[in-house]
N, C-alpha and C positions, 0 to 999 in steps of 0.2 A: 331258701329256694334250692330247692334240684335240679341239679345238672341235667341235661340230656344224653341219653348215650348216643356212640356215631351213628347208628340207624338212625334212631330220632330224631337227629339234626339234619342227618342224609333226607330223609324225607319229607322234612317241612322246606327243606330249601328244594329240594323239587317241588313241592304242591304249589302248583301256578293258579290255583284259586283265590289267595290271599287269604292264607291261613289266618294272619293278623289285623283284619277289618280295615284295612288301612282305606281312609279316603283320601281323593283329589287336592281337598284342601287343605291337607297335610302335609301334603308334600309340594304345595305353590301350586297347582293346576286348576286350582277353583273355575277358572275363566277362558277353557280349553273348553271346545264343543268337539263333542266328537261323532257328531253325527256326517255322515258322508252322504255323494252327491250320487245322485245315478247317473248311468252310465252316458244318459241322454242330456243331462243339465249340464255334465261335464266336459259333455264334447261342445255343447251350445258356446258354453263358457271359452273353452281351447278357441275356438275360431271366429270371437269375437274381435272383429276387427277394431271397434270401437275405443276399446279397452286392452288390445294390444298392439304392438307395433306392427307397423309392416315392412317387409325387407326393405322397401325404397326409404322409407322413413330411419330405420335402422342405417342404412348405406349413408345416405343423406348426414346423420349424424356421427358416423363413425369417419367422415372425412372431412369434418366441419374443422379438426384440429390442425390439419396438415394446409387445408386453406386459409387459417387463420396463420399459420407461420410462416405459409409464402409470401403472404399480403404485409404482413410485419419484415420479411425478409426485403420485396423489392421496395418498401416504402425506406426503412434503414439507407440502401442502398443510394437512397434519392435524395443527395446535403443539398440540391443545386437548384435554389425555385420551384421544385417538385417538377421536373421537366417530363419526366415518366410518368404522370397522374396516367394517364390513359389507359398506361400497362397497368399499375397501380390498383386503379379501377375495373379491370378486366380481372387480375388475378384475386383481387379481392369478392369478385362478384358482386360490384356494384353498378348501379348506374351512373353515367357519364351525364353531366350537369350542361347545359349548356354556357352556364356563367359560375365562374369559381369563385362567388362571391365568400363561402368558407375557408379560401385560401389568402393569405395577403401574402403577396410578391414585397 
């Protein structure tokens, strides 16, 4: 086999045609589509509320952790019969039971 001289090599490594036939599933892309969307399917798509979140929902869940460790926090807090349920229940964002039959005193 013959070498190539630096031209030669200079210019098939520039030629972006795929001097070497190379296919997709050669190189693991068998299952890559590369068809693209127009510009109208895509905006359709971008502002699908259905299928994306929406700020309240995103806010809603970005502070679900901080209310989750307040509620852990003043429950900790509570060794004594759970006298702070209320607060408990507030901080937690739950609703207040009339009868605390889930609690045994």
């Amino acid at each position: 086999m013959e070498q190539a001289t630096k031209l030669e090599f200079d210019d098939h490594v520039k030629n972006l045609s795929n001097p070497n036939s190379v296919t997709k599933d050669q190189i693991g892309l068998g299952n890559v589509n590369i068809e693209q969307a127009s510009k109208t399917n895509f905006n359709n798509h971008a502002t699908d509320k259905t299928i994306h979140v929406t700020v309240n929902d995103r806010n809603k869940w970005n502070t679900a952790e901080a209310n989750s460790k307040a509620c852990t926090d003043v429950h900790a807090a509570d060794t004594v019969n759970y006298q702070k349920l209320p607060q408990i229940m507030a901080v937690c964002q739950l609703p207040l039971m009339k009868e605390r039959t889930y609690f045994k005193k």
